[in-house]
DRENDO-1510 file (C-alpha; in Angstrom, 1 decimal, always signed):
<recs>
REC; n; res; u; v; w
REC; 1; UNK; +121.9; +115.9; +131.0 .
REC; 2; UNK; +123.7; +113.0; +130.7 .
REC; 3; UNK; +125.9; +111.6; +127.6 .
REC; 4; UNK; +123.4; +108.5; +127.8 .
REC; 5; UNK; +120.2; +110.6; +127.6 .
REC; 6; UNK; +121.3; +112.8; +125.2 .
REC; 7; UNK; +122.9; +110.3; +122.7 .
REC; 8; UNK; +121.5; +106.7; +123.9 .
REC; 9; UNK; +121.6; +105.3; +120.5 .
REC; 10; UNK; +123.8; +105.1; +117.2 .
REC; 11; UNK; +121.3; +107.2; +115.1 .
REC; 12; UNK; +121.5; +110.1; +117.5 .
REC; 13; UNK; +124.8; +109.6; +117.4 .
REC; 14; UNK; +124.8; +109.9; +113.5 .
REC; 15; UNK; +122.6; +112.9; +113.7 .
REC; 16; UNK; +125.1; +115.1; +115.7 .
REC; 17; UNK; +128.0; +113.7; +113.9 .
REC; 18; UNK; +125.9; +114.9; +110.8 .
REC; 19; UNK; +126.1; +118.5; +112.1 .
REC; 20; UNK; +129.7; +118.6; +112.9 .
REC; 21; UNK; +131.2; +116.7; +110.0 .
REC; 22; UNK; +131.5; +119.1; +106.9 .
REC; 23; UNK; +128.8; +117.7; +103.6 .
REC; 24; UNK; +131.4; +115.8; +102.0 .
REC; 25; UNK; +133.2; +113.8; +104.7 .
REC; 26; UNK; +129.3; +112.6; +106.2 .
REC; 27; UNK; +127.9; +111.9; +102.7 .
REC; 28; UNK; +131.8; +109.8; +102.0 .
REC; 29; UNK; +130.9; +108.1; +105.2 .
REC; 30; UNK; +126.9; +108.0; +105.1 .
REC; 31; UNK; +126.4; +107.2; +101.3 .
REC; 32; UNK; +126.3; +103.5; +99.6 .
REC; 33; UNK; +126.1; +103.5; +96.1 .
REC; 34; UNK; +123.5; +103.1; +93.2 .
REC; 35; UNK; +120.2; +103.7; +94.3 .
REC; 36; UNK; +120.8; +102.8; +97.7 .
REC; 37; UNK; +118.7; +100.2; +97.7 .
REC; 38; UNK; +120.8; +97.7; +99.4 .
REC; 39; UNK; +121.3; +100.0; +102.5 .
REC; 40; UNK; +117.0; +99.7; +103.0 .
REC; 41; UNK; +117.3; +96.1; +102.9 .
REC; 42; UNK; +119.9; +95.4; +105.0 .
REC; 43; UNK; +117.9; +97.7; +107.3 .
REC; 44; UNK; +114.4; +96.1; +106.2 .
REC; 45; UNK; +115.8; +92.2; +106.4 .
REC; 46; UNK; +117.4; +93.3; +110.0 .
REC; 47; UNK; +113.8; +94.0; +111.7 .
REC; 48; UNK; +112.7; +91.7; +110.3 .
REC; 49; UNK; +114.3; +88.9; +112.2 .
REC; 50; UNK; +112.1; +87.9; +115.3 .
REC; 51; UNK; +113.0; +86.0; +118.0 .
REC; 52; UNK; +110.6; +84.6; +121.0 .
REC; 53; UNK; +111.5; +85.4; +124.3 .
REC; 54; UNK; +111.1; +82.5; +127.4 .
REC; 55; UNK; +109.7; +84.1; +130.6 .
REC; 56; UNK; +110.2; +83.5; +133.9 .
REC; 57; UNK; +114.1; +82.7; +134.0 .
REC; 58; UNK; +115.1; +84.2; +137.4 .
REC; 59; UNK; +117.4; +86.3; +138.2 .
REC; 60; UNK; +120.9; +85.3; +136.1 .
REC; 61; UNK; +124.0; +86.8; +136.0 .
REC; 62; UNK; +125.1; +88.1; +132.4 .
REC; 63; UNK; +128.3; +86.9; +130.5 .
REC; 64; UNK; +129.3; +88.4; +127.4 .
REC; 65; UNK; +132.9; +87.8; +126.7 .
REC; 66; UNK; +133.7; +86.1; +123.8 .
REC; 67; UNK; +136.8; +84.1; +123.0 .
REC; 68; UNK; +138.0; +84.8; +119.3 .
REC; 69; UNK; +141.7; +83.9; +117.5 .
REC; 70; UNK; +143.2; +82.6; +120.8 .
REC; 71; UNK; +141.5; +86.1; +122.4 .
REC; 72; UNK; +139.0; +86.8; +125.5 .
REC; 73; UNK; +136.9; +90.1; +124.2 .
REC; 74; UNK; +134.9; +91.6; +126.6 .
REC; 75; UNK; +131.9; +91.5; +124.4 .
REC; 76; UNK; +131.3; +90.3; +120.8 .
REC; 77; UNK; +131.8; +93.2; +118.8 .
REC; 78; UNK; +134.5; +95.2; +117.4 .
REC; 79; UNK; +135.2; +98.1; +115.4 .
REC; 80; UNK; +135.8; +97.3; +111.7 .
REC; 81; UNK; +137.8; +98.9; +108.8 .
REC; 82; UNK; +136.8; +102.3; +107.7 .
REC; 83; UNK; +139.3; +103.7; +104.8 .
REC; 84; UNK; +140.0; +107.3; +105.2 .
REC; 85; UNK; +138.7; +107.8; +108.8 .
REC; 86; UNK; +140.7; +111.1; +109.5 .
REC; 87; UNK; +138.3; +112.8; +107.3 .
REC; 88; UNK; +134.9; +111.9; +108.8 .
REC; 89; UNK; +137.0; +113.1; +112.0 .
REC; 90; UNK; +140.8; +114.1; +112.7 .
REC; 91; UNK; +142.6; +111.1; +114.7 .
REC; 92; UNK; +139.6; +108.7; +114.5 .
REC; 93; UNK; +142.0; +105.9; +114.7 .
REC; 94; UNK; +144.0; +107.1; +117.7 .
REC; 95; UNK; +140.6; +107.6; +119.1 .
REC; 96; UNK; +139.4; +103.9; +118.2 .
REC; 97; UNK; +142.8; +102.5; +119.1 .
REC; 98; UNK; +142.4; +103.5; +122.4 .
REC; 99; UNK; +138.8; +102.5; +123.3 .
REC; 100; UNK; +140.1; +98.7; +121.9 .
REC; 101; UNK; +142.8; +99.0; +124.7 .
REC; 102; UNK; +140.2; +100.2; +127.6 .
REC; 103; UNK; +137.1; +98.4; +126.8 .
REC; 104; UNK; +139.2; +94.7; +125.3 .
REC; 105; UNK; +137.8; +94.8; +121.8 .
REC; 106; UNK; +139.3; +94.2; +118.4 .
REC; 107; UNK; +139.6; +97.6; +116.4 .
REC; 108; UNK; +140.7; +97.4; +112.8 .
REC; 109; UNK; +143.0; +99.5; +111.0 .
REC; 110; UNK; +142.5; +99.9; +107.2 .
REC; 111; UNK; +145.0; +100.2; +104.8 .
REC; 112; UNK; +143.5; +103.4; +103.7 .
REC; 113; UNK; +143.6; +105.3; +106.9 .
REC; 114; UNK; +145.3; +108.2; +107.9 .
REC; 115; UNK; +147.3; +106.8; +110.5 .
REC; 116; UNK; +150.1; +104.4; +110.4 .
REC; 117; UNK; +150.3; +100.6; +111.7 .
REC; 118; UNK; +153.6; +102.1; +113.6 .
REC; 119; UNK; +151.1; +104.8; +115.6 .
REC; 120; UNK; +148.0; +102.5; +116.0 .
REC; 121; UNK; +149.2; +98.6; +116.8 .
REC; 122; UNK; +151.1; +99.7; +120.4 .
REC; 123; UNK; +147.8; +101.9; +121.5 .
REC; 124; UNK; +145.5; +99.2; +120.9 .
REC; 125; UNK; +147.6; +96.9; +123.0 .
REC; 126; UNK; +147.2; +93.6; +121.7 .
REC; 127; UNK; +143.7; +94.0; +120.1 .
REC; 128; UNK; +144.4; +95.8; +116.4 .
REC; 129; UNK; +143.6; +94.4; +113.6 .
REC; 130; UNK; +145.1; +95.2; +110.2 .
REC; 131; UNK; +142.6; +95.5; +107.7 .
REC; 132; UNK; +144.7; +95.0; +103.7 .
REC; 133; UNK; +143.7; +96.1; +100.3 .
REC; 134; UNK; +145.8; +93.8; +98.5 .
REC; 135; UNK; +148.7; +96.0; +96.6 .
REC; 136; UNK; +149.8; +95.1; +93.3 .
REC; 137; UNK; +153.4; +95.0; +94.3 .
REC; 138; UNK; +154.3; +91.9; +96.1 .
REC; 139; UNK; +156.9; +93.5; +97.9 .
REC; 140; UNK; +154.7; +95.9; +99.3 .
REC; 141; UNK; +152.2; +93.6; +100.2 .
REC; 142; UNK; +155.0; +91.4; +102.2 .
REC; 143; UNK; +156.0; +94.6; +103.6 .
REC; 144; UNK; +152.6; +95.9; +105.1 .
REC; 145; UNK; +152.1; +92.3; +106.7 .
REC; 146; UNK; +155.4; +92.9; +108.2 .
REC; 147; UNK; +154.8; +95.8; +109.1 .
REC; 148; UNK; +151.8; +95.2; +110.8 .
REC; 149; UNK; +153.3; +92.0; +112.9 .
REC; 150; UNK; +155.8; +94.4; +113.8 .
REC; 151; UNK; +153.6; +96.7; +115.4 .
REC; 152; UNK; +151.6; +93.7; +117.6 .
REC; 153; UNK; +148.6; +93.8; +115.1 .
REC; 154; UNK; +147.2; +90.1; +115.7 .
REC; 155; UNK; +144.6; +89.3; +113.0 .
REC; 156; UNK; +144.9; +90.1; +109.2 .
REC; 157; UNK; +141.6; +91.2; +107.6 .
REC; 158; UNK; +141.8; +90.6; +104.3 .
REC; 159; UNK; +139.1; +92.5; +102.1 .
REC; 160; UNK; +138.2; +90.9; +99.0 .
REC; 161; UNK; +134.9; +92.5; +98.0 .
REC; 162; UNK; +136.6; +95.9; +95.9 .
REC; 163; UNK; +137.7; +94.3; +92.9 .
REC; 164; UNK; +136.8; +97.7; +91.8 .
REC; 165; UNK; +135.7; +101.4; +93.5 .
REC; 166; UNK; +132.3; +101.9; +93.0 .
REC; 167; UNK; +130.6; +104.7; +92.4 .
REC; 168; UNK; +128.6; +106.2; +94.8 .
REC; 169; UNK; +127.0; +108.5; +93.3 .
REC; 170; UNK; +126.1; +110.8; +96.6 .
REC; 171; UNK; +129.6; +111.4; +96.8 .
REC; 172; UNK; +130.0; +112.8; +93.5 .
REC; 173; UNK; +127.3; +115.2; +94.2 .
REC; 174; UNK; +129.3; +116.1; +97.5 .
REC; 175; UNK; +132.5; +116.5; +95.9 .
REC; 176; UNK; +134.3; +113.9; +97.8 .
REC; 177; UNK; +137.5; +112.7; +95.7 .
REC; 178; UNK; +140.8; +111.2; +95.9 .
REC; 179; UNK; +142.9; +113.2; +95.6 .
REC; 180; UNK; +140.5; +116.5; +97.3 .
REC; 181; UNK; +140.1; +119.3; +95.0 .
REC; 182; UNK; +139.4; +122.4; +97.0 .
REC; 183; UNK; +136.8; +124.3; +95.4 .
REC; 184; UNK; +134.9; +127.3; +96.9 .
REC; 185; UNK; +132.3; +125.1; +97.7 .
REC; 186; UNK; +134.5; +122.0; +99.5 .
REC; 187; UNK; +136.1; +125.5; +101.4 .
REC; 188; UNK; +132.8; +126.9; +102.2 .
REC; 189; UNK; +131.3; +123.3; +103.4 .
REC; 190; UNK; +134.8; +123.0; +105.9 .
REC; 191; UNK; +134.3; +126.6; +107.2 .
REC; 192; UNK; +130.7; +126.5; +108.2 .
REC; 193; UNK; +131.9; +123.4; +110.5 .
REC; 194; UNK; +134.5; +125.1; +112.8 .
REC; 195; UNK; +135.6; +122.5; +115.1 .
REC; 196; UNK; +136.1; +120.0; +112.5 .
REC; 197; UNK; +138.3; +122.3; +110.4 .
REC; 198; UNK; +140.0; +123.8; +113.6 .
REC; 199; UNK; +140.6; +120.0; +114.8 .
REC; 200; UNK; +142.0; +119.2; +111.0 .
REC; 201; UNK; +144.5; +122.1; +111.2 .
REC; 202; UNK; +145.8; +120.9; +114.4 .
REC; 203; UNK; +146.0; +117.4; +113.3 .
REC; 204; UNK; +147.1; +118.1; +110.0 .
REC; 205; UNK; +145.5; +117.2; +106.0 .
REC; 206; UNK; +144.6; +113.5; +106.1 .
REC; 207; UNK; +147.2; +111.2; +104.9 .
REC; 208; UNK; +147.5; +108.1; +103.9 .
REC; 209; UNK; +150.5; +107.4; +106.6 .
REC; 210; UNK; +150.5; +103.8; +105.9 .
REC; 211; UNK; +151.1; +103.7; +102.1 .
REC; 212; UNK; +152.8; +107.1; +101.8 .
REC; 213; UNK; +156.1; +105.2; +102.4 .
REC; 214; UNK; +155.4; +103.5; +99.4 .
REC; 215; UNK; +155.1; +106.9; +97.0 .
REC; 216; UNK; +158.0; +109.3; +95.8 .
REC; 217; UNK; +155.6; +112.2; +97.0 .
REC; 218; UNK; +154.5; +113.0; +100.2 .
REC; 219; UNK; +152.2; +115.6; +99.7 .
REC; 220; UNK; +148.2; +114.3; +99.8 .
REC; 221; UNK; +147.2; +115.0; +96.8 .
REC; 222; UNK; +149.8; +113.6; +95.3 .
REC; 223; UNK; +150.1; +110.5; +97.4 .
REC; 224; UNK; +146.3; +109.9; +96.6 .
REC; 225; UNK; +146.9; +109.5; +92.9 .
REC; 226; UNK; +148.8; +106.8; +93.7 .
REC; 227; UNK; +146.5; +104.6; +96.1 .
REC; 228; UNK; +144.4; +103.2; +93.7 .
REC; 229; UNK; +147.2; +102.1; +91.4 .
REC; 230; UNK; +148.6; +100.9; +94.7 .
REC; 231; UNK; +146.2; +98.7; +96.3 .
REC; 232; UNK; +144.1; +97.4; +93.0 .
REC; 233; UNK; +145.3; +94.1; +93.6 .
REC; 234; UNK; +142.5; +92.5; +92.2 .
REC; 235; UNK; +142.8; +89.2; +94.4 .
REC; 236; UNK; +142.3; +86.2; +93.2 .
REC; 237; UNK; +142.4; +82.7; +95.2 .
REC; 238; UNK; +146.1; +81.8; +94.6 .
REC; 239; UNK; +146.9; +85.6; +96.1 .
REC; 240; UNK; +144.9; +84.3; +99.1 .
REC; 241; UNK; +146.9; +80.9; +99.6 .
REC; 242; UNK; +150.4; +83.4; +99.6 .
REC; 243; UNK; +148.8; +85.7; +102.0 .
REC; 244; UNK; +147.9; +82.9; +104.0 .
REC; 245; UNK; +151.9; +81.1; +103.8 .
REC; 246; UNK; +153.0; +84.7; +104.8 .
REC; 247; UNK; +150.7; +85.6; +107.6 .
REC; 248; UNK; +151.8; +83.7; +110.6 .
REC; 249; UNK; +148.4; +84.8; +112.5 .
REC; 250; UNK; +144.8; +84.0; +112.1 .
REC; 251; UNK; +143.6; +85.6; +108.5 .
REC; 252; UNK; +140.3; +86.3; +107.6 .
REC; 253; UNK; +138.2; +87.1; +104.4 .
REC; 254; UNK; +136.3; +90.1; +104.6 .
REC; 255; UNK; +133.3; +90.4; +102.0 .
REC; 256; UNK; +131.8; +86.6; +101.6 .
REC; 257; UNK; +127.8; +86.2; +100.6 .
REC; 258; UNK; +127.9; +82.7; +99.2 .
REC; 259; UNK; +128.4; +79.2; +100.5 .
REC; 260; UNK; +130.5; +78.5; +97.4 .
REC; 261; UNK; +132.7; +81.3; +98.5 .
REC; 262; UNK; +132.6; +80.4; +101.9 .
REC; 263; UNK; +134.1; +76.5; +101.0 .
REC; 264; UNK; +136.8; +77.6; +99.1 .
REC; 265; UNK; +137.6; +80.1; +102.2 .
REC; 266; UNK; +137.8; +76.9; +104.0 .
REC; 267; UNK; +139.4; +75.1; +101.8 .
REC; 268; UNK; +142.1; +78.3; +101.8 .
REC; 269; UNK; +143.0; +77.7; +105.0 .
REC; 270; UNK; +141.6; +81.0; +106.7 .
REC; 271; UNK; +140.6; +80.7; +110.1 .
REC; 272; UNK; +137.6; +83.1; +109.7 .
REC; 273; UNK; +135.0; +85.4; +107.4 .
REC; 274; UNK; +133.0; +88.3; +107.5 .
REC; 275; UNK; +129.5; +88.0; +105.8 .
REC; 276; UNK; +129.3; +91.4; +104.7 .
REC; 277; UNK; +128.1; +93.4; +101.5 .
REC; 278; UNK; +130.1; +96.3; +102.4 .
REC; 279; UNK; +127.8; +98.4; +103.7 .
REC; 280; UNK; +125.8; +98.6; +100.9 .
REC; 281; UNK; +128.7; +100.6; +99.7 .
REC; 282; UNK; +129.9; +98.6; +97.0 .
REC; 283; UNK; +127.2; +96.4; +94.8 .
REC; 284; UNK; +123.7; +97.5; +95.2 .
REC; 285; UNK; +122.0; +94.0; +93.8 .
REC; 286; UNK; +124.1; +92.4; +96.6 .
REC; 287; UNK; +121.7; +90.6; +99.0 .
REC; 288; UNK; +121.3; +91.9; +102.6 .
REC; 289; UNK; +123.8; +89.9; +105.1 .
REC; 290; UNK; +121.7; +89.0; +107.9 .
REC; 291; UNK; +119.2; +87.1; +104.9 .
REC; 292; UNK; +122.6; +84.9; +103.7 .
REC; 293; UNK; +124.2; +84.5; +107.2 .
REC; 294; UNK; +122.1; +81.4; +108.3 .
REC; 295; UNK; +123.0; +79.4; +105.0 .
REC; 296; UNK; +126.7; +80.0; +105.2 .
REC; 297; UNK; +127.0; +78.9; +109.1 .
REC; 298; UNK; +124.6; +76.0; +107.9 .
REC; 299; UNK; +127.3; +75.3; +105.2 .
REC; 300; UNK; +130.6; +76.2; +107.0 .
REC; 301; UNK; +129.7; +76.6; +110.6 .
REC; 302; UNK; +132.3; +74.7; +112.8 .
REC; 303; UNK; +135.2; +75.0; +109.6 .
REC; 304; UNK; +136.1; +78.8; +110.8 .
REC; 305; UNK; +135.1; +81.5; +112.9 .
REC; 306; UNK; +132.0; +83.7; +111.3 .
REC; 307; UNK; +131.4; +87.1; +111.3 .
REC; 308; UNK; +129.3; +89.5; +110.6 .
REC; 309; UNK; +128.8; +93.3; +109.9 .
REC; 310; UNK; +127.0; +95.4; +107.5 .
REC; 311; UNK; +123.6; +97.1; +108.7 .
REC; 312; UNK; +124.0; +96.5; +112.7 .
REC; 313; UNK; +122.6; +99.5; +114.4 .
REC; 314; UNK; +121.9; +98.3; +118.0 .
REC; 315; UNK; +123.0; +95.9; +120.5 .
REC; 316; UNK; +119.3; +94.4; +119.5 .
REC; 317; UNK; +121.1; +93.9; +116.0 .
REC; 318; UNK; +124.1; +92.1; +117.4 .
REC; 319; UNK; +122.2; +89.8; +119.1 .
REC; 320; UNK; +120.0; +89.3; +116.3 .
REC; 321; UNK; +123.5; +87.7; +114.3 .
REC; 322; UNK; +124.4; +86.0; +117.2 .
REC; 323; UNK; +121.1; +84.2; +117.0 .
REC; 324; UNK; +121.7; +83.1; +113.5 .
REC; 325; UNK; +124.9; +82.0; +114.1 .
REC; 326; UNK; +127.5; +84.5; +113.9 .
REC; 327; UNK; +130.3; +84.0; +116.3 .
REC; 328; UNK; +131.3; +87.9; +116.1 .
REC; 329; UNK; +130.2; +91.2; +114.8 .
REC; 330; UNK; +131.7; +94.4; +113.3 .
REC; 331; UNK; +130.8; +97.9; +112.8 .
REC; 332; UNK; +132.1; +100.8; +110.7 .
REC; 333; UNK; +129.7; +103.2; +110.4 .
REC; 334; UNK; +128.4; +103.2; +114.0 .
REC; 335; UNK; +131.6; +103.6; +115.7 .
REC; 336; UNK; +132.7; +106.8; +113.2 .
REC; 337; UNK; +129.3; +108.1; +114.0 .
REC; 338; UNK; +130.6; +108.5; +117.9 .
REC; 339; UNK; +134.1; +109.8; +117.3 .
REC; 340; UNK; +132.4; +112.6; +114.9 .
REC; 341; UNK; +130.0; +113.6; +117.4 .
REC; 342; UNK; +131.5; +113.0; +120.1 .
REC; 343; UNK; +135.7; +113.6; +119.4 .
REC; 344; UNK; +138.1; +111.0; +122.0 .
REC; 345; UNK; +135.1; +110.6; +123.7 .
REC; 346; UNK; +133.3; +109.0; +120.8 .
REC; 347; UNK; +134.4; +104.8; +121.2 .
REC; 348; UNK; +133.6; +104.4; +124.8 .
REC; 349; UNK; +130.8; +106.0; +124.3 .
REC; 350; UNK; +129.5; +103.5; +121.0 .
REC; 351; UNK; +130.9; +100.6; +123.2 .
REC; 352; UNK; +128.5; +101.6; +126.1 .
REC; 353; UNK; +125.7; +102.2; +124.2 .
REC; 354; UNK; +125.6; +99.0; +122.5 .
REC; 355; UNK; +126.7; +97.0; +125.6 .
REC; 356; UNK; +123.9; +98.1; +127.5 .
REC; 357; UNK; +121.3; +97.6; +124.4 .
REC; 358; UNK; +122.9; +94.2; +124.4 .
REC; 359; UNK; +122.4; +93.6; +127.7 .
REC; 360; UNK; +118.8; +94.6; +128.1 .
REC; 361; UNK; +118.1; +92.6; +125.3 .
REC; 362; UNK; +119.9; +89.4; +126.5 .
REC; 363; UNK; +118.0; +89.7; +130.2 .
REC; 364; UNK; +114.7; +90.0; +128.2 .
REC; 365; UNK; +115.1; +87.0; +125.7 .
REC; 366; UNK; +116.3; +85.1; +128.4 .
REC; 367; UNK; +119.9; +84.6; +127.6 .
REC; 368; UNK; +122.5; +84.5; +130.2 .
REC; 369; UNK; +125.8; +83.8; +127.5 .
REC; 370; UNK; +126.2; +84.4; +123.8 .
REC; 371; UNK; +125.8; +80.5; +123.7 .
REC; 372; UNK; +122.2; +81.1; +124.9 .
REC; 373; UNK; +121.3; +83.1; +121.6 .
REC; 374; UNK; +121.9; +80.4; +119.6 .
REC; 375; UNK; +118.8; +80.1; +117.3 .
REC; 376; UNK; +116.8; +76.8; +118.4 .
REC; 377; UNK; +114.6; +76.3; +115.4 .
</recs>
């Protein structure tokens, strides 16, 4: 049977990755926080976008490249930040890095991974982005930005929407912490899933290898101590504007819902931002994204670049932002999903998947470009 027949979507993707991933890295990955209301919505506000196909349209051929930040993508999606990666899967990144280089998408790097800039920005050739937690230290921050340039990153994502970790309360029940604590039952959880731990010992603990340079300990644990004391910036608009004076790239704000938010962005001077609630990871009275996206483009479209992410699913999905005016998507979830069930193999495969969805999709609405999905209403 074929990889597309077996796994032809993200959710059976997620399912297998859910029996190969021990409890605590798919419940770190899986979870959101609170009730988990917010991940229903953004599911629930998602389907429930409609659009009307026109018939009769002839045959057309298809063009889904999309020109972001001085770029030609191949399609209009990306992989976006996920912190701690390793542990959903060992070398997730390399993994990631490398599908951005074959398939010409953006893949970006958090500043809580487990691999470095130094490792990720040459694989990716020329289509990392670095993803920053704003550090407290303003010599580390200038550092990681240099850093990053250093190692051909081209876009700084800056996330703003973590003022503080939330809770997540799945996780606690799971055990997941920073630093780990091995109990018998974190042991037992790793053992019943051989080829993750096999693949961890090979590859080695997780590590935070881009801020570990930063700590006078090298071991995990006790590097992990430090992270939050690290990156707890606790941004604030002026932080932005020196970001922004530093970064000699395009620079974009990761974690916007309102249109006040999305002015002062512009009035910032970033040349993009992502609509996103985290994932319904962070604030579970957030609103779902795909419900706020049409009044920010309304109120900002043209000023910057907009994307999206939190909740897609499906190529249907990306096509359903699109419509509203999104000029880019990202996933996090989705993409981790492939590389845990499916190892190296794991990006193409979540690339293919939701080409071909988008595709389908595209021919049946009638749309021959990503211009074409522009809403009309």
């Amino acid at each position: 049977m074929s990889m597309e027949n077996r796994y032809p979507s993200i959710p059976y993707l997620a399912e297998r990755a859910r029996r190969r991933a021990p409890f605590f890295a798919w419940e770190y990955l899986a979870s959101g926080t609170g009730h988990e209301a917010l991940l229903k919505r953004n599911r629930d506000a998602m389907n429930a976008v409609e659009m009307v196909p026109r018939i009769l349209k002839g045959r057309f051929s298809l063009d889904l490249s999309t020109e972001l930040f001085g770029r030609r993508y191949s399609v209009p999606f990306g992989a976006g930040p996920v912190g701690l990666s390793g542990l959903m899967w060992p070398r997730t990144e390399i993994f990631l890095a490398e599908t951005a280089a074959r398939k010409n998408m953006p893949y970006a790097l958090s500043t809580t991974a487990n691999e470095s800039p130094e490792v990720i920005g040459p694989l990716a050739a020329g289509n990392g982005w670095f993803q920053l937690y704003t550090p407290v230290d303003p010599e580390i921050r200038a550092d990681l930005l240099k850093r990053a340039a250093d190692s051909g990153f081209t876009v700084l994502v800056v996330t703003v929407d973590v003022p503080v970790g939330s809770r997540r309360e799945r996780q606690l029940v799971a055990g997941v912490s920073v630093p780990p604590k091995f109990t018998p039952a974190t042991l037992f959880r790793a053992a019943i899933r051989p080829t993750w731990s096999l693949a961890t010992l090979r590859h080695g603990i997780p590590k935070f290898r881009t801020l570990e340079t930063y700590f006078p300990t090298k071991s995990f644990a006790g590097a992990a101590r430090l992270v939050g004391q690290v990156v707890d910036g606790r941004p604030d608009w002026e932080m932005l504007r020196q970001l922004r004076d530093m970064w000699k790239g395009p620079m974009v704000l990761k974690g916007v819902l309102s249109t006040e938010d999305a002015h002062l962005a512009v009035e910032a001077g970033v040349d993009g931002i992502v609509v996103s609630n985290h994932g319904g990871r962070q604030f579970d009275a957030a609103p779902p994204t795909i419900e706020v996206l049409p009044e920010i483009v309304a109120a900002v479209g043209g000023k910057l670049r907009i994307l999206f992410d939190s909740g897609i699913e499906s190529g249907l999905d990306i096509m359903r932002a699109l419509h509203l005016g999104a000029d880019f998507c990202l996933l996090g979830r989705g993409f981790l999903y492939g590389t845990a069930a499916l190892g190296a193999r794991g990006g193409d495969h979540v690339y293919d998947i939701l080409r071909a969805d988008l595709e389908t999709n595209m021919i049946q609405y009638g749309a021959a470009s990503i211009a074409d999905l522009r809403r009309s209403d």
